[in-house]
DRENTORKOL-3810 file (N, C-alpha, C; in nm, 4 decimals):
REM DRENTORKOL-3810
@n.u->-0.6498; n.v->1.9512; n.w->0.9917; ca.u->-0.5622; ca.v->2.0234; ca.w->0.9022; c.u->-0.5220; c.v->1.9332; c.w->0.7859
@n.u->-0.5536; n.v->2.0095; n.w->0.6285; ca.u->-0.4913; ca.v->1.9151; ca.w->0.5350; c.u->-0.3359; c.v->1.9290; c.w->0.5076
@n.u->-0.2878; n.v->1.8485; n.w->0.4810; ca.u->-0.1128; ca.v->1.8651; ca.w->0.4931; c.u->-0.1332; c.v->1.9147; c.w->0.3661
@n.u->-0.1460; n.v->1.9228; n.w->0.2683; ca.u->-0.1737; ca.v->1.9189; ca.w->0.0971; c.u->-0.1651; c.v->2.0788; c.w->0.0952
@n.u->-0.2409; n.v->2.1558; n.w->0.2175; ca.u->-0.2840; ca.v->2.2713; ca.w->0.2363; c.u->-0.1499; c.v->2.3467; c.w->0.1945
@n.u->-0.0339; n.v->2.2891; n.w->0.2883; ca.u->0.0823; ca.v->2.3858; ca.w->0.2762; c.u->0.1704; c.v->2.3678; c.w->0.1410
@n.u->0.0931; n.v->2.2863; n.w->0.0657; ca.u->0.2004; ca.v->2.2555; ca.w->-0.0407; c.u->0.1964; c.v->2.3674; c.w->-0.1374
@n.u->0.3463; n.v->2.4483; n.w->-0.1983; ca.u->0.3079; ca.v->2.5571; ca.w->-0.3132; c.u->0.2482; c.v->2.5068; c.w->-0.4151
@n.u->0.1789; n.v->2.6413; n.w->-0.4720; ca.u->0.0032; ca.v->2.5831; ca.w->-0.5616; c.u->-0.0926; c.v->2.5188; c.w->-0.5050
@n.u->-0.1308; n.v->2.4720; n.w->-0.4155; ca.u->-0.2375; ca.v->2.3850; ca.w->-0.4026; c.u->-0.3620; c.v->2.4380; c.w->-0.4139
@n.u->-0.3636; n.v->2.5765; n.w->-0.3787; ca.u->-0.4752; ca.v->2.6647; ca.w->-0.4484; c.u->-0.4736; c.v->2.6361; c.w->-0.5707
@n.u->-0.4329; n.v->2.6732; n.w->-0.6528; ca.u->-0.3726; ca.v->2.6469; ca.w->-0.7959; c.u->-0.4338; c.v->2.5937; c.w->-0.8498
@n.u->-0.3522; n.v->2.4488; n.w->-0.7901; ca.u->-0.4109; ca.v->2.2934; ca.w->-0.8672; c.u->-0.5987; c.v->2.2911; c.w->-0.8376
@n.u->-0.6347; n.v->2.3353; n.w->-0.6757; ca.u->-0.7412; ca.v->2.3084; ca.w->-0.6415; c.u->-0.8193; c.v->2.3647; c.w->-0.7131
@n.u->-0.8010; n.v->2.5148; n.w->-0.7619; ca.u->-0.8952; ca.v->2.6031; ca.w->-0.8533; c.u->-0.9107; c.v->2.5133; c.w->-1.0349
@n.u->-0.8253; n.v->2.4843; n.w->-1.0577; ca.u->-0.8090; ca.v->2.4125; ca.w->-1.1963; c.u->-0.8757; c.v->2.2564; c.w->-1.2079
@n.u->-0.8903; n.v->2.1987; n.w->-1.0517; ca.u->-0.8965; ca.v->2.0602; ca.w->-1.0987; c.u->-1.0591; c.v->2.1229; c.w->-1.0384
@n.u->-1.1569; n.v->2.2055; n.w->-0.9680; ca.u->-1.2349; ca.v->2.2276; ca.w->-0.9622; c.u->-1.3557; c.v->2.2788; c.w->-1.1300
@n.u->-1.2346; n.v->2.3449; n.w->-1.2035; ca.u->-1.2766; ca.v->2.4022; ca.w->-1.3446; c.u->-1.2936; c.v->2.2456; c.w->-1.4155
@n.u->-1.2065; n.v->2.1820; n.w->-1.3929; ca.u->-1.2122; ca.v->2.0912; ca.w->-1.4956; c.u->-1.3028; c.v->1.9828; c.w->-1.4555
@n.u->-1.3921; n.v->2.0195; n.w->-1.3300; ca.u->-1.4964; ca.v->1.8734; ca.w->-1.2954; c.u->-1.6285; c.v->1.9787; c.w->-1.3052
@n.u->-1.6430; n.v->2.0875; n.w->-1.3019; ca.u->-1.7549; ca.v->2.1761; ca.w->-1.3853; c.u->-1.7635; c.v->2.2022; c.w->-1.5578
@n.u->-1.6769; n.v->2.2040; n.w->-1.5821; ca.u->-1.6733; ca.v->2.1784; ca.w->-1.7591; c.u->-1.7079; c.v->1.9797; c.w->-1.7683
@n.u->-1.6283; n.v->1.9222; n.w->-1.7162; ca.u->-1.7335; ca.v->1.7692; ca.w->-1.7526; c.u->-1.8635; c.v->1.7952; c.w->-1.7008
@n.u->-1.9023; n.v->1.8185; n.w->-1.6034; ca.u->-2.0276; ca.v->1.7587; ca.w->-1.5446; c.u->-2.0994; c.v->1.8776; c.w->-1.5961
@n.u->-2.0900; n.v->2.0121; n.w->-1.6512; ca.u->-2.1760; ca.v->2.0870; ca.w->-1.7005; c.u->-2.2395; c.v->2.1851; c.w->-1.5629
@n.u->-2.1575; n.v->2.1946; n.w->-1.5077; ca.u->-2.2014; ca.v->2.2699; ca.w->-1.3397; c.u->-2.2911; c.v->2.1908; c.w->-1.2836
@n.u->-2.3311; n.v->2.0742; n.w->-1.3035; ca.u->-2.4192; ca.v->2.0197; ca.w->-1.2003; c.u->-2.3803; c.v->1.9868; c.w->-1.0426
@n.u->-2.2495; n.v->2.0062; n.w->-1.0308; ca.u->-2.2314; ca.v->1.9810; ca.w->-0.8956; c.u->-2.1732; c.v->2.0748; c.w->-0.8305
@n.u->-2.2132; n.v->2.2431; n.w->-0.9077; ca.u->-2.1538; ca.v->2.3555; ca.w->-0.8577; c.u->-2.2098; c.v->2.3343; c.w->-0.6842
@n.u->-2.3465; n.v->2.3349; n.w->-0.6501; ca.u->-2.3202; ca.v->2.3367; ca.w->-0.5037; c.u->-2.2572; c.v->2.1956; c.w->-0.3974
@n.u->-2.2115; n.v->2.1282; n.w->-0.4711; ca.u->-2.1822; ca.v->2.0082; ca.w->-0.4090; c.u->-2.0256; c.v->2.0213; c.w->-0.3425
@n.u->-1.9545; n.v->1.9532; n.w->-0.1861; ca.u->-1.8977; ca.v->2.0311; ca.w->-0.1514; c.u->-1.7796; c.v->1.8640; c.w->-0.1201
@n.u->-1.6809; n.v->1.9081; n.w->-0.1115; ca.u->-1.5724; ca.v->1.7744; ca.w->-0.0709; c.u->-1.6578; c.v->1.7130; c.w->0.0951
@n.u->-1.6560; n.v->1.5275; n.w->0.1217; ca.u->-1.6760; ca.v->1.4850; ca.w->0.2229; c.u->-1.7015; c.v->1.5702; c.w->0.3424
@n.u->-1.7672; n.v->1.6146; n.w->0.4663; ca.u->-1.7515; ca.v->1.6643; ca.w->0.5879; c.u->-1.7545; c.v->1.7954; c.w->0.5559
@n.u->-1.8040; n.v->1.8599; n.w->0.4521; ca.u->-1.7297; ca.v->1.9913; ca.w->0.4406; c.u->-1.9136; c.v->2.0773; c.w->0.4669
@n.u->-2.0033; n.v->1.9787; n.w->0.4528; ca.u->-2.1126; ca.v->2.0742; ca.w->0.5263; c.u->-2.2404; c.v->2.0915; c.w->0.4226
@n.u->-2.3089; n.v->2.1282; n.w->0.4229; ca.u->-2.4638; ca.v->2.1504; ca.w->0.3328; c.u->-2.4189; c.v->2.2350; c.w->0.2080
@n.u->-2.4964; n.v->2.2057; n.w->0.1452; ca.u->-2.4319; ca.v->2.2753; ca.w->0.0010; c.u->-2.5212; c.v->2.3878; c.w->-0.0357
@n.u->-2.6500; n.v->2.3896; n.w->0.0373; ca.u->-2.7067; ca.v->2.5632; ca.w->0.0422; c.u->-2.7648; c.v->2.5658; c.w->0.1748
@n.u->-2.7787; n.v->2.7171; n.w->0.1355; ca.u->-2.8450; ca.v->2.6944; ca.w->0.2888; c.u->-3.0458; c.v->2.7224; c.w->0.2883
@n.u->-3.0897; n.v->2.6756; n.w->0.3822; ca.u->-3.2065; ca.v->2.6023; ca.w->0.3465; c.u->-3.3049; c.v->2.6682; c.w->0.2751
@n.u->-3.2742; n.v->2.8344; n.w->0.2891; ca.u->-3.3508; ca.v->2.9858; ca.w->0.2602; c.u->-3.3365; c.v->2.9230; c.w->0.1175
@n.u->-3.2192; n.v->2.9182; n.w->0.0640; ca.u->-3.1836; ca.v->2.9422; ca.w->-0.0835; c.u->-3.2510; c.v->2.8239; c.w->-0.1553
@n.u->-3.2730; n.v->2.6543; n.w->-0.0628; ca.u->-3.3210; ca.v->2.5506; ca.w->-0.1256; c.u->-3.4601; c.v->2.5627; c.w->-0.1890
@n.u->-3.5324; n.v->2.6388; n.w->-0.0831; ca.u->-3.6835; ca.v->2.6929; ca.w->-0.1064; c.u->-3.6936; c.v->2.7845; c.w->-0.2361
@n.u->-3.6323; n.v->2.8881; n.w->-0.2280; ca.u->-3.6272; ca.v->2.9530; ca.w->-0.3121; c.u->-3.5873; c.v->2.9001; c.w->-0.4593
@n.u->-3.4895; n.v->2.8304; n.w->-0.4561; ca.u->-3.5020; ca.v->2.7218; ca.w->-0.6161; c.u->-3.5905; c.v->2.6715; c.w->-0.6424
@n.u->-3.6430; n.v->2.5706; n.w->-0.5557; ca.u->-3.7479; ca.v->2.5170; ca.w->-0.5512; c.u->-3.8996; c.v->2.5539; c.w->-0.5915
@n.u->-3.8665; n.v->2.7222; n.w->-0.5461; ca.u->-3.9906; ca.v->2.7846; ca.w->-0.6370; c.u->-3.9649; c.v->2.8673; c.w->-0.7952
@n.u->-3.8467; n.v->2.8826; n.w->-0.7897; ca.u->-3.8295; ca.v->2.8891; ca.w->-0.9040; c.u->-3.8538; c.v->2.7897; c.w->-1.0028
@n.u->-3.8137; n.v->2.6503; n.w->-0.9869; ca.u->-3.8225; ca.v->2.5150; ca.w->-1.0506; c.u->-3.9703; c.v->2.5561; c.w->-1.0783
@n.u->-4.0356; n.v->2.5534; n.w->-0.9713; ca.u->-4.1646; ca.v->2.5155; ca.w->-1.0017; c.u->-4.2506; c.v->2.6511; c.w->-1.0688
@n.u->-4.1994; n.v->2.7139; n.w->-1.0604; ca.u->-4.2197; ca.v->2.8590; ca.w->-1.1508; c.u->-4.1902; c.v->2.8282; c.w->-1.3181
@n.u->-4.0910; n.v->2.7476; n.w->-1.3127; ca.u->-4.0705; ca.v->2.7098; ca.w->-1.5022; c.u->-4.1343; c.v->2.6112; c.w->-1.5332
@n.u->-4.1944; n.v->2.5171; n.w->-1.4441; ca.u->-4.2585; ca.v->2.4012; ca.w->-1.4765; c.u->-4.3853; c.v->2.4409; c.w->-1.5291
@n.u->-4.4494; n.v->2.5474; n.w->-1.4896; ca.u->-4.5827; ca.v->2.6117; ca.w->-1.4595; c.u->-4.5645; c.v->2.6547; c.w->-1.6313
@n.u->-4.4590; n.v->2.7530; n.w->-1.6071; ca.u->-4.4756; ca.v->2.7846; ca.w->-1.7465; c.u->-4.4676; c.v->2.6973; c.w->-1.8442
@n.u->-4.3699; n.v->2.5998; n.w->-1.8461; ca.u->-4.3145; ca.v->2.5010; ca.w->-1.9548; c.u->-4.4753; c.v->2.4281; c.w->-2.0061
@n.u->-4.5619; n.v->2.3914; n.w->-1.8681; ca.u->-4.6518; ca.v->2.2781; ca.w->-1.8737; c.u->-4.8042; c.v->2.3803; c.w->-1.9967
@n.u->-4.7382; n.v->2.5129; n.w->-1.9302; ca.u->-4.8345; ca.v->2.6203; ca.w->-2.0111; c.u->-4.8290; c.v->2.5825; c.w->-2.1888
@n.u->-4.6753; n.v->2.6347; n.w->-2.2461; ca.u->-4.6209; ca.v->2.6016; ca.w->-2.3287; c.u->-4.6715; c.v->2.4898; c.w->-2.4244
@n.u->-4.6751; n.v->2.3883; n.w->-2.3651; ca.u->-4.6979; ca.v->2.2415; ca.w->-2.3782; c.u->-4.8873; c.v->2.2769; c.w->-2.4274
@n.u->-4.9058; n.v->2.3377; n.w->-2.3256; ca.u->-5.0845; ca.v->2.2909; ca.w->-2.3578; c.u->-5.1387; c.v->2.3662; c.w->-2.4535
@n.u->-5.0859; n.v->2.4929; n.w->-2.4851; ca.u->-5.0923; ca.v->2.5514; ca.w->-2.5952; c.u->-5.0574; c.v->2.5395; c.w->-2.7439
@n.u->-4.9287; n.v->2.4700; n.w->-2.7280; ca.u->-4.8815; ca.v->2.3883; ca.w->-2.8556; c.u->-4.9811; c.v->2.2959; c.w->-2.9108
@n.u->-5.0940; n.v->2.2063; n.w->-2.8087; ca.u->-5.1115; ca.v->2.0717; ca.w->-2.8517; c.u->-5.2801; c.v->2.1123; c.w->-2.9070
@n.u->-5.3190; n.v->2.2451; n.w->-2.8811; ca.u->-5.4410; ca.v->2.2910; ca.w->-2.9289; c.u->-5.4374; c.v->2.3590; c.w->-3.0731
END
């Protein structure tokens, strides 16, 4: 149990100081989760990026080879 939990606002603060480390970092650590708190996707969803990634690479590398002709 966090003691912090029962304090008034701590939602609050937690929702705001969460906004304000996605506006620096640019959402890069939207799935990233506090210490102990567990996997940050679940493994279905890792694959599935993963082919997406490689779905834009495909295209990007397309892009690329067409430009240079």
């Amino acid at each position: 149990m966090n003691p912090m939990a029962s304090m008034p606002g701590f939602e609050a603060m937690k929702a705001q100081q969460e906004a304000f480390m996605k506006a620096m970092t640019g959402g890069m650590g939207a799935g990233w989760t506090a210490p102990g708190g567990g996997a940050a996707k679940p493994e279905a969803q890792k694959g599935e990026d993963l082919d997406d990634i490689k779905a834009q690479l495909a295209d990007l590398q397309d892009k690329l080879s067409r430009m240079g002709k």
